[in-house]
C-alpha positions in Angstrom: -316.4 -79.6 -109.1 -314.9 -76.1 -108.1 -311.8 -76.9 -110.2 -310.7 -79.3 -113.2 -308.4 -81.6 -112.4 -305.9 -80.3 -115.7 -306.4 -76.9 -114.4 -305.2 -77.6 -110.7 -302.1 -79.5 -112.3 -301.4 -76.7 -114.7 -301.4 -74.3 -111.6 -299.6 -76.0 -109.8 -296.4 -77.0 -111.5 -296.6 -73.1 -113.0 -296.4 -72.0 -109.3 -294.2 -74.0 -108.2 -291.7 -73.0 -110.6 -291.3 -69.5 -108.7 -292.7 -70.7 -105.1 -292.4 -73.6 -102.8 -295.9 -74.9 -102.4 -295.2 -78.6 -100.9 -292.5 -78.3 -98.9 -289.9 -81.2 -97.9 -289.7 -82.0 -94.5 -287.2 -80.1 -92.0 -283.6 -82.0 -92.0 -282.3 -83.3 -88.1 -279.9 -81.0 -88.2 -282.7 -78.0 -89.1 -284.4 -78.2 -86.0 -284.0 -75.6 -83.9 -285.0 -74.0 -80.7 -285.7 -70.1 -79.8 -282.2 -69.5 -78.8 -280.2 -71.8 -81.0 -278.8 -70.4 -84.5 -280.9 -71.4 -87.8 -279.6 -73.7 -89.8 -280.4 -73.6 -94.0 -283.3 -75.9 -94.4 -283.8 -78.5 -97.8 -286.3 -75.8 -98.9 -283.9 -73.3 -99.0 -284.3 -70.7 -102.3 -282.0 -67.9 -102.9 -284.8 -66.1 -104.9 -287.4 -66.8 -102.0 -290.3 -68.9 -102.0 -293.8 -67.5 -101.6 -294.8 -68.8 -97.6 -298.4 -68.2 -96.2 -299.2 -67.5 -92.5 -301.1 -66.1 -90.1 -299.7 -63.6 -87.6 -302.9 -63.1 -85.6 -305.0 -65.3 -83.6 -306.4 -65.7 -80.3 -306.9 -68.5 -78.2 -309.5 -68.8 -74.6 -306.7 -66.9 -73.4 -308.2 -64.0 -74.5 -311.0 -62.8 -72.5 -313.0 -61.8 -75.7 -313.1 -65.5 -77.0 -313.3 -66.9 -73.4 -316.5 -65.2 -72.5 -318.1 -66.4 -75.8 -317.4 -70.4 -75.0 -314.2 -71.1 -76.6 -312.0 -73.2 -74.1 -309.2 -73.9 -76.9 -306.0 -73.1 -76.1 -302.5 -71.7 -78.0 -301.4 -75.3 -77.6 -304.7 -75.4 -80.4 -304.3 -72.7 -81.9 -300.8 -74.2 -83.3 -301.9 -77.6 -83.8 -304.7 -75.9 -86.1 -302.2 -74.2 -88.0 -300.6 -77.3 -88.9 -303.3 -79.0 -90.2 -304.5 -80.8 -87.2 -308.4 -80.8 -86.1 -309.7 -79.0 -82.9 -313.1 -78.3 -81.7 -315.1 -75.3 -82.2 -317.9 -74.2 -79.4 -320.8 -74.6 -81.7 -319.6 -76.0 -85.1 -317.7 -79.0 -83.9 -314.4 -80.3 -85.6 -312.7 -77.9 -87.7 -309.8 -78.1 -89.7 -307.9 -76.2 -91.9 -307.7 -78.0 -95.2 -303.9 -76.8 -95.8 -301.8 -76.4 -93.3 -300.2 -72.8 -93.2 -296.6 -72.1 -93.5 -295.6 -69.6 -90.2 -298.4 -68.5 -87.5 -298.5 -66.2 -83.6 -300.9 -66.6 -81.2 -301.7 -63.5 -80.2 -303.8 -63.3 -77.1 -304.1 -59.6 -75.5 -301.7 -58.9 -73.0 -304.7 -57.4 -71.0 -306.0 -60.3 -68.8 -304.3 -62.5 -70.7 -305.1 -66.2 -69.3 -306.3 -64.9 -66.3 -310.0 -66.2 -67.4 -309.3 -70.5 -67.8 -307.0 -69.7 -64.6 -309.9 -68.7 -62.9 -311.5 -72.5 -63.6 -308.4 -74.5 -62.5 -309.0 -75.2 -58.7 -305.4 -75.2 -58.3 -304.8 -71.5 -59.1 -304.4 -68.9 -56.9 -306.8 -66.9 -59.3 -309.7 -69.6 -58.6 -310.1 -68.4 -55.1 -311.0 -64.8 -55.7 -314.6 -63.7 -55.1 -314.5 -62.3 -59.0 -313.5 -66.2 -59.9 -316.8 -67.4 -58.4 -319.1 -64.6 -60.4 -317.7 -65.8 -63.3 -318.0 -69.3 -62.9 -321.8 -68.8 -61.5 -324.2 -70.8 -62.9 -326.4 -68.2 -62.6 -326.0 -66.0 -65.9 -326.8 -63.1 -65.4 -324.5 -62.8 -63.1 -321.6 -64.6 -65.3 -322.3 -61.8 -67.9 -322.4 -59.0 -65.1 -318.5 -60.5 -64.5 -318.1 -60.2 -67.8 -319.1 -56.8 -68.2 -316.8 -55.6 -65.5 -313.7 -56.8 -67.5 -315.0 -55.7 -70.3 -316.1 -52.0 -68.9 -311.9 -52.2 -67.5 -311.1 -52.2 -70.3 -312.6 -49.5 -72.3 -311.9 -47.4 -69.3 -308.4 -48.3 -69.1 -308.8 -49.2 -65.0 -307.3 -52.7 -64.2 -308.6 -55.0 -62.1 -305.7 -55.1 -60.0 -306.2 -58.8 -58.7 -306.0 -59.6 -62.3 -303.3 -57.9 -63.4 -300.4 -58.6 -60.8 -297.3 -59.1 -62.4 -296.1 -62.6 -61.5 -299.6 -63.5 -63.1 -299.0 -62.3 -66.0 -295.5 -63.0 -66.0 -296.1 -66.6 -65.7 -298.9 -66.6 -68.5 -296.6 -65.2 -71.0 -293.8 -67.6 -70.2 -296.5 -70.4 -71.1 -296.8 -68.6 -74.0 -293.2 -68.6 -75.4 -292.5 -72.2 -74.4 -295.6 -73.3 -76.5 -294.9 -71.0 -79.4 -291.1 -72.8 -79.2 -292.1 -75.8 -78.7 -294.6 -75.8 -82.2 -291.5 -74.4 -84.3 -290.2 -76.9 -86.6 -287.9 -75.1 -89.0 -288.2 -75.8 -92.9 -292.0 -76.9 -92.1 -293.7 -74.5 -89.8 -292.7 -71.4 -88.2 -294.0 -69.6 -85.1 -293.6 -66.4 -83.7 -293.7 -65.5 -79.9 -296.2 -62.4 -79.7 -299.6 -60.8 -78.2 -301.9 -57.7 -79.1 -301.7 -54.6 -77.4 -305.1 -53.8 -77.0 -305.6 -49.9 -77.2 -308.8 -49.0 -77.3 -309.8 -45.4 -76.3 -312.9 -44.1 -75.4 -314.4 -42.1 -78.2 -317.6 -40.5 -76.6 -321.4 -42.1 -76.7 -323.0 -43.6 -79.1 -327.1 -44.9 -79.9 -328.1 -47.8 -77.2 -324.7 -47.9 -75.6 -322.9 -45.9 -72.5 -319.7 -45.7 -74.9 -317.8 -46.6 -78.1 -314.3 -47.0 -78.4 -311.7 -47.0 -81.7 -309.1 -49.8 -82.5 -305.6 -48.3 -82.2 -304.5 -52.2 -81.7 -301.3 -53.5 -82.7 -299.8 -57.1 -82.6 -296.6 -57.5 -81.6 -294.6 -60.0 -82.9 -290.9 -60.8 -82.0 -288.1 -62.8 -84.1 -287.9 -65.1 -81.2 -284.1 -65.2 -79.8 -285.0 -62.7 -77.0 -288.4 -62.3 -75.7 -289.4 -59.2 -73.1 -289.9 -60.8 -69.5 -293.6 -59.0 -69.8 -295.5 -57.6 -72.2 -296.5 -53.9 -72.6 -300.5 -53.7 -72.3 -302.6 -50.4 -73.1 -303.3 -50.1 -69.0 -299.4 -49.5 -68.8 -300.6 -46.8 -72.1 -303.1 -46.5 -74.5 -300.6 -43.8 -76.6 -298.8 -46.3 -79.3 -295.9 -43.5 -79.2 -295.4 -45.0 -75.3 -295.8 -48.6 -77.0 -292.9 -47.7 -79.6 -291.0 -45.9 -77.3 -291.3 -49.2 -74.5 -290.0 -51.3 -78.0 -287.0 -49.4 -78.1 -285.8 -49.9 -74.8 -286.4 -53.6 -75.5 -284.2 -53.1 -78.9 -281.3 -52.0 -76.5 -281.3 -55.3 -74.9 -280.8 -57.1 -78.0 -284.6 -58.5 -78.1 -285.6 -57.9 -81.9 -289.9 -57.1 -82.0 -292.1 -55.2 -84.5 -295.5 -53.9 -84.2 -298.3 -54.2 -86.8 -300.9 -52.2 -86.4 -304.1 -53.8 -87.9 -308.0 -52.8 -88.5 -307.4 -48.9 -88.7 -311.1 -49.3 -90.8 -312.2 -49.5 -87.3 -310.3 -46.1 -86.0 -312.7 -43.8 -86.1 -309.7 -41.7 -88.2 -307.1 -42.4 -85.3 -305.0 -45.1 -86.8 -303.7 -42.3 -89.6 -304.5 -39.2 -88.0 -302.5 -35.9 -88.7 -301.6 -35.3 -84.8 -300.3 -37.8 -82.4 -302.4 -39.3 -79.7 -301.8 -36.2 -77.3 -302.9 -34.0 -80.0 -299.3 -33.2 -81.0 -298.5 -32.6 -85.0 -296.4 -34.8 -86.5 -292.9 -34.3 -86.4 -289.8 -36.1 -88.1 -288.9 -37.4 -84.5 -292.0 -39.4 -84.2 -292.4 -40.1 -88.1 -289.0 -42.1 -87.6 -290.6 -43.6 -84.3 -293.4 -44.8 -85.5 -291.6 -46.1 -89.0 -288.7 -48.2 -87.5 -291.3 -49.9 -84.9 -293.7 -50.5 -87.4 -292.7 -51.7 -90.9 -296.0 -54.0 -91.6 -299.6 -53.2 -91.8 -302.4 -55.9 -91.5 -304.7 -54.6 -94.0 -307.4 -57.2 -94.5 -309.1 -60.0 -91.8 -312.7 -60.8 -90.6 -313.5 -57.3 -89.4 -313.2 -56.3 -93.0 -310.3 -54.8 -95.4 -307.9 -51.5 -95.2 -307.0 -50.0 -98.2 -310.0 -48.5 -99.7 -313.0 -46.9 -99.5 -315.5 -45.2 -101.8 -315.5 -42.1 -100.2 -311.7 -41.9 -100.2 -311.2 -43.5 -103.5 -314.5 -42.7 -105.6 -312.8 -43.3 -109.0 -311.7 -46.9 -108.3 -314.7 -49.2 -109.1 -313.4 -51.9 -106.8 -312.8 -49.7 -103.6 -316.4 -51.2 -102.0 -314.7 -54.5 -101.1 -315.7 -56.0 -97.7 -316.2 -52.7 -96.0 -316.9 -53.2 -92.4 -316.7 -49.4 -91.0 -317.8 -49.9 -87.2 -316.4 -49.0 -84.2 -315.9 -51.2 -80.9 -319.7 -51.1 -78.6 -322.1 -52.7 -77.1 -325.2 -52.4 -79.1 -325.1 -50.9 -82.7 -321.2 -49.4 -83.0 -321.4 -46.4 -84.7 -319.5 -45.7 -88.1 -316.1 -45.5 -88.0 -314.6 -42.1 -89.6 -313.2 -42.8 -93.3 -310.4 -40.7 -93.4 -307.9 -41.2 -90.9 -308.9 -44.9 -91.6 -307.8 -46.4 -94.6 -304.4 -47.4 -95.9 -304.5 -45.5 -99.5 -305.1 -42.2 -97.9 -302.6 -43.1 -95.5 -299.6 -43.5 -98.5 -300.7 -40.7 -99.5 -300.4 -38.6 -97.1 -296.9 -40.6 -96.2 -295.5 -38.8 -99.5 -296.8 -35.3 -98.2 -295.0 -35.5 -94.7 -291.4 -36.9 -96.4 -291.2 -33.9 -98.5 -292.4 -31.6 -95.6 -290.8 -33.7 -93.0 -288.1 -35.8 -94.7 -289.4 -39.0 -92.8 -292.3 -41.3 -94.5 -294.4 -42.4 -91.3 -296.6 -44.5 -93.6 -293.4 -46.3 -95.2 -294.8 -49.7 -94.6 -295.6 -53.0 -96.4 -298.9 -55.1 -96.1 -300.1 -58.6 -95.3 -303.2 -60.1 -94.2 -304.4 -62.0 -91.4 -307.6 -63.6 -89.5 -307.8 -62.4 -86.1 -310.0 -65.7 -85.2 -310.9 -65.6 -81.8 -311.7 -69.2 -82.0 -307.6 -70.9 -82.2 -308.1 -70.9 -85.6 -308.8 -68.2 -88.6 -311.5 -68.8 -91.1 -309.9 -68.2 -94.1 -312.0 -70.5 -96.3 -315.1 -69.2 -97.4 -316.8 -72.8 -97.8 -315.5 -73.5 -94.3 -316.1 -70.4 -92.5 -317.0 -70.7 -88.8 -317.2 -67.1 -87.6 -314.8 -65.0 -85.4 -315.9 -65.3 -82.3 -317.4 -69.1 -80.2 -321.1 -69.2 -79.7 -322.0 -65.6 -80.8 -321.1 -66.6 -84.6 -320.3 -70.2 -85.2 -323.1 -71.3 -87.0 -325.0 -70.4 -90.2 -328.2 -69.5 -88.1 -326.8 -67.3 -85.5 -324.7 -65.4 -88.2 -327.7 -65.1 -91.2 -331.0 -65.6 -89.0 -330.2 -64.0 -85.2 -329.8 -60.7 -86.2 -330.4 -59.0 -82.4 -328.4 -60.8 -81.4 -325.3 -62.5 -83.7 -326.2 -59.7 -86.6 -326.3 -56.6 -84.1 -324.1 -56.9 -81.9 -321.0 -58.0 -83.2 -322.2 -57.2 -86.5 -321.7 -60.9 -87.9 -323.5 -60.8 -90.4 -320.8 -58.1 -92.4 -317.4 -60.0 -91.4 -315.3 -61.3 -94.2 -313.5 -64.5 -94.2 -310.6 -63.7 -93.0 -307.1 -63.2 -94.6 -303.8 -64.4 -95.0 -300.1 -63.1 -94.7 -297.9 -63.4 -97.6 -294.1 -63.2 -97.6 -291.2 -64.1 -100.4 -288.5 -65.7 -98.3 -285.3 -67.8 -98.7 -286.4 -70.7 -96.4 -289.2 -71.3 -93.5 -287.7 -70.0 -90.6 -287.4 -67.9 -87.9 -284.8 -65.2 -88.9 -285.8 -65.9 -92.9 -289.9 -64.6 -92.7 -288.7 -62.6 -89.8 -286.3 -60.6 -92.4 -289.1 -60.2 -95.3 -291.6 -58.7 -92.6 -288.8 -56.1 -91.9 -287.5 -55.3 -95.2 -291.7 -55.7 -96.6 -291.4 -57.9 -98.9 -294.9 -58.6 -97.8 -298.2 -59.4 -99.5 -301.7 -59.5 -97.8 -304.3 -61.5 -99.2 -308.3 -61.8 -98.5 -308.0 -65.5 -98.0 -306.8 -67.3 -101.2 -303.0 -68.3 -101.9 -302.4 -65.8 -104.3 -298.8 -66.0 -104.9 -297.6 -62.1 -106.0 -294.8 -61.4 -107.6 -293.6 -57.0 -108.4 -290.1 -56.0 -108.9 -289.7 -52.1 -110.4 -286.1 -51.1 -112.2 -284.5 -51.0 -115.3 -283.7 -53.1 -118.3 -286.2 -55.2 -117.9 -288.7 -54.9 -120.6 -287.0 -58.3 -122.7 -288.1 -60.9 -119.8 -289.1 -64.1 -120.8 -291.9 -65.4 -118.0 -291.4 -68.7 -119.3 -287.9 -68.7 -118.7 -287.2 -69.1 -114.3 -284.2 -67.1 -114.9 -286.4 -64.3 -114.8 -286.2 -63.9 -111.2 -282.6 -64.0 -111.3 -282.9 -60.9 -114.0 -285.6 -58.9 -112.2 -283.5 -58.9 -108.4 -279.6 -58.3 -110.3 -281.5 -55.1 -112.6 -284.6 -54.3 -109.9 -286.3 -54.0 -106.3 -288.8 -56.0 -105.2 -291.8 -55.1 -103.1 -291.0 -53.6 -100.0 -288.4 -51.6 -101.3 -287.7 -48.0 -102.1 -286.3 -47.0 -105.4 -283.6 -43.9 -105.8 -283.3 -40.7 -108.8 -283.5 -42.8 -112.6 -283.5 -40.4 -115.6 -285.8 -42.2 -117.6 -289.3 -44.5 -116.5 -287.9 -47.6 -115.2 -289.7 -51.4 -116.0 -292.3 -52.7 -113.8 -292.4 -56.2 -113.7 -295.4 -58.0 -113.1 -296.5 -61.8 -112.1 -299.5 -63.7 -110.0 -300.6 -67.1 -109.7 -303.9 -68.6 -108.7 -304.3 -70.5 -105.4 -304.0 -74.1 -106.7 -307.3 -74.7 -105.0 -308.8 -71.7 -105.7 -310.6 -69.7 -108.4 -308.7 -68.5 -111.7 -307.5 -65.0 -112.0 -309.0 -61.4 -113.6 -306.8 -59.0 -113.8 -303.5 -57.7 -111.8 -303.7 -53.6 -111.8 -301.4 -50.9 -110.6 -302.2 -48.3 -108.5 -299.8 -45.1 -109.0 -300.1 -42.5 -106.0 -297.7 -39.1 -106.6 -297.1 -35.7 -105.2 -297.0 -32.8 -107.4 -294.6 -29.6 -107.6 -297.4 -27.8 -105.8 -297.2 -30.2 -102.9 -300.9 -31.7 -103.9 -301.1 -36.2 -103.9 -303.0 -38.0 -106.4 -303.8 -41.3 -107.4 -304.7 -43.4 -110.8 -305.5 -47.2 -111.2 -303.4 -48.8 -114.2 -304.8 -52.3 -115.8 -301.9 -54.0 -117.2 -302.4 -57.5 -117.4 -306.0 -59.1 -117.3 -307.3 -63.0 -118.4 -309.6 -63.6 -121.8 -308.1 -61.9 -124.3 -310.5 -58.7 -123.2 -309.2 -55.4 -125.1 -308.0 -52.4 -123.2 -310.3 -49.5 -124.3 -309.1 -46.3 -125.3 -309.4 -45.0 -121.2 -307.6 -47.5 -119.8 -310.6 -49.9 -118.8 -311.6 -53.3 -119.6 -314.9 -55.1 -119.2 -316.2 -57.5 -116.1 -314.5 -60.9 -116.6 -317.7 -62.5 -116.2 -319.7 -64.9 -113.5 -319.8 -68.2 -113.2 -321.6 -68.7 -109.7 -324.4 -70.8 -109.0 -325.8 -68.9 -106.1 -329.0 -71.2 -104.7 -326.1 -74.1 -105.5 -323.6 -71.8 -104.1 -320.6 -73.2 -106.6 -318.8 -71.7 -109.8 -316.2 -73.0 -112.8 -313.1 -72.0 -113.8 -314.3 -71.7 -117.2 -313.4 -67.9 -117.1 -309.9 -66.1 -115.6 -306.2 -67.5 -116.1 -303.7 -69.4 -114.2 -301.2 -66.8 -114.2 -301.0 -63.6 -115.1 -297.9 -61.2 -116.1 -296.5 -58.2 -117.9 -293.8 -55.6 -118.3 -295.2 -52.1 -117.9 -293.6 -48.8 -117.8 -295.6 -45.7 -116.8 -297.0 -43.5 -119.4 -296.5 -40.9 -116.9 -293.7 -41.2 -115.5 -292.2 -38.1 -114.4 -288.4 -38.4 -112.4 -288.7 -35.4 -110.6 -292.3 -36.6 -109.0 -292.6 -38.6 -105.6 -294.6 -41.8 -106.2 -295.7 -45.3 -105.1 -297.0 -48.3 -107.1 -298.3 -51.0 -105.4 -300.3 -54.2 -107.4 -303.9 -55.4 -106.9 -304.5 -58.6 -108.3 -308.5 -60.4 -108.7 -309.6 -63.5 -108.5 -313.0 -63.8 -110.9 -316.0 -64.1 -108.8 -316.8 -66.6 -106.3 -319.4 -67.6 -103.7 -319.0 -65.4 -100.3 -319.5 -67.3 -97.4 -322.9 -65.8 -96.7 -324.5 -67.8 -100.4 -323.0 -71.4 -98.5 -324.6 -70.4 -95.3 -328.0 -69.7 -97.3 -327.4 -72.6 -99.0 -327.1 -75.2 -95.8 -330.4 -73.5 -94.2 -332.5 -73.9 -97.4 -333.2 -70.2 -97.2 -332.7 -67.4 -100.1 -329.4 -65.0 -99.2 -330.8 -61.8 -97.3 -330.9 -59.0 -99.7 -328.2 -56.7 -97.5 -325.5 -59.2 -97.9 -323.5 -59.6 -100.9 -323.8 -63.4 -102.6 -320.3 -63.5 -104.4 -316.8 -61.9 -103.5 -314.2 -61.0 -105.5 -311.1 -62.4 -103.6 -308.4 -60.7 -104.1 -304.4 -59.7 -103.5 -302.2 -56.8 -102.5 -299.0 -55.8 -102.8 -296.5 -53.8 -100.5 -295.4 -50.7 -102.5 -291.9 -49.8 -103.9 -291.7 -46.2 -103.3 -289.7 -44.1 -106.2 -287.7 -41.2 -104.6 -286.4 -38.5 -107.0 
């Protein structure tokens, strides 16, 4: 068994004392459509409830899961979300074993449908000599279709038959009447959105013609206004144009964000110093670029976000899931570090608000899949790959390494992530709210619930008291939120809770990053609450919680970690006069990475390059103190 049954109960009536893990069903009156006003649902908390989603999926309407075999569609994708089973090109039935609270399909606005119009004899798009390549029977020349989108792409030159605007007009309407149609307030939420799919041409690389870095961004609207069509990267590959395009929406009264996600894979684009023309950064497009985008995804199968070694060599748990490739055929080459990766990005943010007195990088976090498959394999027991036939099975990702391991470089994708928000209700205009004000969390997959609130007189809370909440919003700010002049170091409040169905918790630590008089940014890990009874040494550090995995059984106990975890800290080096951010990492104790289950259903030992156990983990959106 992967948990006692006194432990689950234990976790879950201590999480549900701050979070609304089973929900009660939506009231008549709660229902709602995209242009009605919400109603307050029976789950309704003025202190928020912790809610769990996914804000990034594709569906066959994506030409990058079409061409691989998927044939699901965003009609799927939602009914996966919600518990239900749908079919997966190789592995058959899968289900998510928990349904997730809010969820967007988020197929690329480039070509987006065009491909299963192509096999419906009654479209237009059926008839066109490019429909008949691709539905040859003849492979080769299927993939030599194939490549031609694909090759439009990374050049940035439509296909003009394919890009026409009533047919993509019409697709996206599809779009928003099934994302409607799915919403069932105070149960599950869904979001009308797509990605803009920017991917600009970076120069040549080993065994390919050209290699590309991910400057993509999802965009996700509130839902009572929708744009009649979406921006793609052939109407511009700058996201300045793509902000600048949401603006001009915002005057019409249609409400949308932009989350920019996988800057691992930017080749140092995603947080570069200049603007994609090669501009520097000014105030003007700081503000831009702040007001569009208030949410990062920092973690999903292509790998996590916020750290890396080279960036953060003092932090012995930056080397988490690192999957530092750009976009190619062939073998990608290595993505650029810096530029790249969120903690160097905050960073940096503090530098450009005292030079420029706008924080570009002012945003909060979650995480997502981006499962090309209608569904996102969060579960590492359960994991079924990103992307149809080229993934979805333990021998193509583990044993077909020219192909499944090379190429798409399967065998180093993580599974998934998950987006966290603290919210009054499941709707619309409630998660909607706590995306824009960042009250956001990003997870690597569990249901970590995360709890951080920074201000002062707080230092006498009782945990076991729920009135705590109450205390820590009336005297503090929670995540998210930004934090004005205090004479003296203010209370940071700390809390976490293990996934009911997942593994026990380590340790929750906080990560301080500040600028100096002398204009210079630093950064130092705090541990202040950790599971065991371990003992803080006299630098700050305490030892490994332990392991408990099984590997060649791939399984592990809960004999190790805690339930929840907690604390009031202040900083020992506080200093008022010092720009700062704190943001929380909290640790799951060790588990078994999807790779050890895969090893485990082909009877084989685990290939020495991949990793048998994971960490899982949690972050938190920062509060930001500003003297």
């Amino acid at each position: 068994m992967r948990l006692s049954i006194i432990g689950s109960c234990l976790a879950l009536l201590l999480l549900l004392s701050c979070s609304e893990q089973q929900k009660p069903a939506p009231t008549a009156k709660a229902k709602e459509t995209a242009n009605s006003s919400e109603a307050t649902t029976a789950g309704y908390n003025k202190n928020r409830n912790a809610y769990f989603g996914d804000l990034h999926v594709h569906s066959s309407w994506s030409f990058d899961a079409f061409i691989y075999n998927v044939r699901t569609s965003p009609e799927d994708a939602y009914r996966f979300g919600k518990g239900e089973m749908i079919q997966h090109p190789i592995a058959g039935d899968i289900q998510n074993t928990r349904p997730l609270d809010f969820m967007s399909v988020t197929d690329h606005a480039e070509y987006m449908g065009v491909m299963m119009q192509m096999l419906d004899k009654e479209s237009p798009l059926a008839k066109l000599e490019f429909a008949k390549k691709i539905k040859s029977e003849d492979r080769a020349v299927s993939l030599e279709a194939f490549g031609d989108v694909g090759r439009s792409l990374a050049r940035n030159e439509p296909m003009t038959d394919l890009t026409e605007k009533e047919v993509i007009s019409d697709t996206w309407q599809k779009q928003i009447e099934i994302a409607n149609r799915h919403n069932e307030p105070g149960k599950f939420t869904t979001f009308p959105a797509y990605e803009w799919t920017s991917s600009p041409t970076q120069g040549s690389g080993p065994q390919t013609e050209l290699y590309a870095a991910n400057m993509h961004r999802n965009v996700i609207y509130r839902g009572d206004k929708i744009s009649d069509i979406p921006f793609s990267s052939f109407d511009s590959q700058d996201p300045e144009q793509l902000w600048k395009w949401m603006e001009k929406e915002k005057a019409k009264g249609i409400d949308l964000i932009a989350i920019p996600h996988n800057a691992n894979m930017s080749d140092g684009l995603m947080y570069d110093s200049k603007t994609y023309d090669g501009r520097p950064i000014d105030a003007a497009y700081a503000q831009l670029r702040i007001d569009n985008e208030p949410i990062n995804e920092v973690v999903q199968i292509k790998g996590q976000s916020m750290s890396h070694p080279l960036l953060n060599p003092n932090d012995e748990f930056a080397d988490y899931e690192l999957y530092a490739y750009t976009f190619a055929v062939g073998v990608p080459p290595a993505s650029k570090p810096q530029g790249s990766y969120v903690r160097e990005a905050y960073e940096q943010g503090l530098a450009y608000k005292k030079e420029l007195g706008v924080n570009p990088y002012e945003f909060g976090v979650i995480g997502s899949s981006d499962g090309h498959n209608s569904a996102g394999p969060v579960q590492e027991d359960r994991y079924f790959g990103k992307l149809g036939v080229i993934d979805g099975s333990p021998e193509v990702r583990l044993q077909a390494g020219e192909r499944g391991g090379r190429f798409l470089r399967s065998r180093y994708m993580s599974a998934a992530g998950l987006a966290g928000v603290w919210a009054e209700e499941n709707t619309r205009s409630s998660i909607y709210s706590s995306l824009k004000r960042k009250e956001t969390f990003a997870t690597s997959g569990p249901r970590i619930a995360v709890r951080f609130f920074m201000g002062d007189n707080l230092e006498n809370l009782n945990f076991d008291d729920e009135s705590w909440i109450d205390k820590a919003y009336a005297s503090g700010v929670p995540m998210g939120s930004r934090l004005e002049s205090q004479k003296e170091s203010p209370d940071f409040v700390v809390w976490a809770s293990k996934d009911v169905e997942g593994a026990n918790l380590d340790r929750i630590q906080i990560i301080k990053q500040w600028i100096d008089k002398d204009g210079q940014t630093h950064e130092k890990i705090f541990n202040v609450a950790w599971s065991d009874d371990r003992i803080k040494d006299n630098k700050g550090g305490i030892t490994a919680v332990g392991n408990t995995v099984d590997v060649p059984d791939a399984s592990y106990t809960n004999t190790i970690g805690d339930i929840t975890l907690s604390a009031v800290w202040q900083d020992p080096d506080f200093d008022s006069s010092q720009s700062a951010l704190y943001l929380l990492r909290v640790l799951e104790i060790p588990t078994p990475r999807w790779t050890t289950y895969d090893a485990k259903a082909l009877g084989i030992t685990i290939p020495d390059d991949l990793d048998a156990t994971t960490q899982e983990r949690a972050w938190s959106s920062p509060i930001w103190y500003q003297p």
